[in-house]
C-alpha positions in Angstrom: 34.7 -40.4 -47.1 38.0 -40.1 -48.7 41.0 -42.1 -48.0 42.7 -39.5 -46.5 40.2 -38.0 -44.4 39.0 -42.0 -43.3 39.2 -42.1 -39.3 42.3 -44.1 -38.5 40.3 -45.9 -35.9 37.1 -47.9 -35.8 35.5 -49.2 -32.5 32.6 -51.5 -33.2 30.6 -51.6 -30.0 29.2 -55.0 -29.5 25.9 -55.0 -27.4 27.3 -57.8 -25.4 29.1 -54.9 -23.8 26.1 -53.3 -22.4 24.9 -54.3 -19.2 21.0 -55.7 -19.6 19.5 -53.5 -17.1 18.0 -50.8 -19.2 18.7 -47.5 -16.9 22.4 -48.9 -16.4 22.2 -49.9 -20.0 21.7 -46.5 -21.5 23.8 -44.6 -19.2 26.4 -46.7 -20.1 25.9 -46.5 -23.7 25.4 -42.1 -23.4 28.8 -42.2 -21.4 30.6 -44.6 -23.9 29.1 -42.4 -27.2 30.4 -38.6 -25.7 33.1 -40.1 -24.3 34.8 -42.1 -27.3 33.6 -38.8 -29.2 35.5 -36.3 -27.1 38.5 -38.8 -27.0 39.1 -38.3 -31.0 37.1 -41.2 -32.3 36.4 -40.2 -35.7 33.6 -42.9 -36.3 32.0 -45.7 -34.1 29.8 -48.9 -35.0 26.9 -50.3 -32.8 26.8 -53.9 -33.6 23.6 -56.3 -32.4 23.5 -59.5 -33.4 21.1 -60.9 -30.9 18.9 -58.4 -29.7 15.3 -57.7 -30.8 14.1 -54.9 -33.0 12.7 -52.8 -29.8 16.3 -53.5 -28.5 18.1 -52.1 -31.4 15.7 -49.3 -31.5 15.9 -48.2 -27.7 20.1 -48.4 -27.9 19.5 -46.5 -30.6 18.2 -43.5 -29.6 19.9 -43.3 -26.4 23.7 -43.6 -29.0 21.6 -40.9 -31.0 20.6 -38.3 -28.5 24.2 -38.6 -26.6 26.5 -35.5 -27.6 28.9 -36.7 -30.3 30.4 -34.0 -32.1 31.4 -34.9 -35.6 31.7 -39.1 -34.8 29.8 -41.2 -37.3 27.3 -43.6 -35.9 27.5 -46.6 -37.9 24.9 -49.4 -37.9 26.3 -53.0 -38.4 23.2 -54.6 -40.6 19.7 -53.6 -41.0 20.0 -50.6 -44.2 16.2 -50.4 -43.7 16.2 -48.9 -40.2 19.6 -45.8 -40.9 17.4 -43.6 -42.1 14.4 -44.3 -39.8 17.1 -44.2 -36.6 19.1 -41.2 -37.9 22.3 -43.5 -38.0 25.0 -42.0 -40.4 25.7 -44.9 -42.3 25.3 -49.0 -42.0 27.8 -51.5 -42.5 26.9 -55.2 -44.5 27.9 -58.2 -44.3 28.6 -60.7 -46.9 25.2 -62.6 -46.2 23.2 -59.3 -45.2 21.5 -57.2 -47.6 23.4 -56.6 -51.2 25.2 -53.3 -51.4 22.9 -52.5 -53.9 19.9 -52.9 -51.9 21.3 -51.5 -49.0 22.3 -48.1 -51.2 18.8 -48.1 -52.4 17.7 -48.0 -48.7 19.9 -45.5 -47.4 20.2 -43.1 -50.4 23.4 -41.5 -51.6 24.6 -39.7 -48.8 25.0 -42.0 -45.8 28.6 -43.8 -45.5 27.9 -47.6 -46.8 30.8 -50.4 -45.8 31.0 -54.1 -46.8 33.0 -57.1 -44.5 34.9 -58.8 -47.1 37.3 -62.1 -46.2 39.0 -63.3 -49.9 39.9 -62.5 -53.7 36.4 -63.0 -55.4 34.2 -60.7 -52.6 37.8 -58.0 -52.8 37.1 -57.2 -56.4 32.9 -57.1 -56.2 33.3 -55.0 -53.8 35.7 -52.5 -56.0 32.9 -51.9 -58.0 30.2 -51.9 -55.7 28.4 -48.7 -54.4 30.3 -48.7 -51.0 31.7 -46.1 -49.9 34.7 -48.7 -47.7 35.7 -52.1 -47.8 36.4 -54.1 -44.6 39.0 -56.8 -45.1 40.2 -59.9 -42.4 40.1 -61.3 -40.4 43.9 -60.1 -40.8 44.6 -62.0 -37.6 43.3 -65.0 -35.6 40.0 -63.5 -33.8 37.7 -64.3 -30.5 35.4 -61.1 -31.2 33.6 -63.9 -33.2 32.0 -67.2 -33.0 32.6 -68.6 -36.6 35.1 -66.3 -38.2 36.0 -66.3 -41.3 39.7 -68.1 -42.5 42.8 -65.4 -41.6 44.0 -63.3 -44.2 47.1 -61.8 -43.2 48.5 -58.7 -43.8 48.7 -59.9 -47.6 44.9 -59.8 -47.9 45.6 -56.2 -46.6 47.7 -56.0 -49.5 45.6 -57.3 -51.8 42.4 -55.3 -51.0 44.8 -52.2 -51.4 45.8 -53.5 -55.0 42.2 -54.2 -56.0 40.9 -50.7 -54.9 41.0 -47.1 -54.2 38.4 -46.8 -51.7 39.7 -46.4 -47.8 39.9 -49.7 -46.4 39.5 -51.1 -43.4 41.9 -53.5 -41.2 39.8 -55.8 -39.2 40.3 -59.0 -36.5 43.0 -59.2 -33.9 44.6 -56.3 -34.7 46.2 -54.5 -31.4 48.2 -51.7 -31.0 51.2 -54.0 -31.7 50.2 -54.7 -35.0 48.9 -51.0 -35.9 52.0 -50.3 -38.2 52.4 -53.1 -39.7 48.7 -52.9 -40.8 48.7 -49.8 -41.9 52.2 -50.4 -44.0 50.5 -53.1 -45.7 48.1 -50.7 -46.8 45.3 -50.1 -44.4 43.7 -46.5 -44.1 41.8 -47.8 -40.7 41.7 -50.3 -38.1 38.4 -51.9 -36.5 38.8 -52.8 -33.2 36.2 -54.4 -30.7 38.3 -56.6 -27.8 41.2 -53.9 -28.5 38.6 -51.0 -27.2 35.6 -52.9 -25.4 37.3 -55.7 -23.7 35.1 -58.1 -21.5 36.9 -57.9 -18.0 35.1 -57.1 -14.4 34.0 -53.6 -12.8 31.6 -51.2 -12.2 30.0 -49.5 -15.3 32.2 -46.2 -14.6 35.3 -48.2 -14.6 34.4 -50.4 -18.2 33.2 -47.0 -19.8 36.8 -45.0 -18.6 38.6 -48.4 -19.3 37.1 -48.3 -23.0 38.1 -44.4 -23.2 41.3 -44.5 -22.4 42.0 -47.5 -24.5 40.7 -45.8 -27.3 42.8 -42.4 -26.5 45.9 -45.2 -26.5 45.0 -46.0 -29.6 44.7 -43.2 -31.4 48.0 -41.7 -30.0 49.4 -44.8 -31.6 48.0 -44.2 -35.0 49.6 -40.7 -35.5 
């Protein structure tokens, strides 16, 4: 992926989203998948932090097996199990796998992104074998117990200084900070509360809710 043809917007679906009950679970997670896809959402990251290996695995294929279209399906963590899953691409942390090891797992051709929060992991990322580089949180965040110390939009502006490669916005970033994000330099925002809030309903109502949130977003992006 190029900068220019990096989807503007990029839900990360957080498991705690899912309802527990496996049937409700993955008709939930097939709904949310087509939907998002049909809606225009260019790429889309499963994230679980807490779940067991079967767990991952079963969300998995259910995500996999849903009618997407062209959306990438990103996998936060675990480079050993894209290529096993069939995931397009994984996303690291800075105290998951190196993005060495995890572009030796994955091979050449899926997508590879790396979370980075300050000056020093900015510029190893540059030169790294990613093919993006997350930067924030650029505002104060609750999508996370123990984030990382707020950027700004000048860590935006640094990470666009330091490299070429698309980058992405990340942490409390609504639609009412879209432009000012992306002026600072951003080529995408990752969203999670923004898409997949935690409010009350049924299933049909959080899965439409998530949907149309992400349609608003996108119209917003131009």
């Amino acid at each position: 992926m190029t900068r220019t043809d990096f989807p503007r917007l990029y839900p990360i679906l957080d498991a705690s989203f899912l309802p527990v009950e496996r049937q409700a679970r993955e008709a939930m997670l097939s709904s949310l998948v087509t939907g998002l896809a049909d809606a225009g959402v260019g790429i889309l990251q499963y994230r679980n932090k807490t779940g067991d290996m079967a767990a991952l695995a079963a969300d998995a294929r259910v995500m996999l097996s849903a009618p997407h279209g062209a959306m990438q399906l990103i996998l936060n963590d675990h480079p050993e199990l894209v290529n096993e899953l069939g995931f397009d691409g994984v996303h690291v942390g800075q105290t998951d796998a190196s993005p060495a090891e995890a572009r030796e797992r994955i091979g050449p051709a899926r997508i590879l992104g790396i979370s980075t929060h300050n000056d020093a992991q900015l510029r190893a990322a540059s030169t790294a074998p990613v093919d993006y580089v997350a930067i924030g949180p650029v505002y104060a965040t609750s999508s996370k117990a123990n984030p990382d110390p707020v950027v700004g939009l000048e860590g935006v502006r640094l990470a666009r200084a330091l490299t070429e490669k698309p980058i992405v916005a990340i942490g409390g970033i609504g639609r009412e900070q879209a432009r000012e994000v992306f002026t600072a330099g951003a080529d995408s925002i990752a969203v999670i509360s923004a898409v997949f809030p935690q409010h009350a309903g049924t299933d049909a109502q959080r899965v439409e809710s998530a949907i149309q949130r992400a349609r608003a977003f996108l119209a917003f992006c131009g």
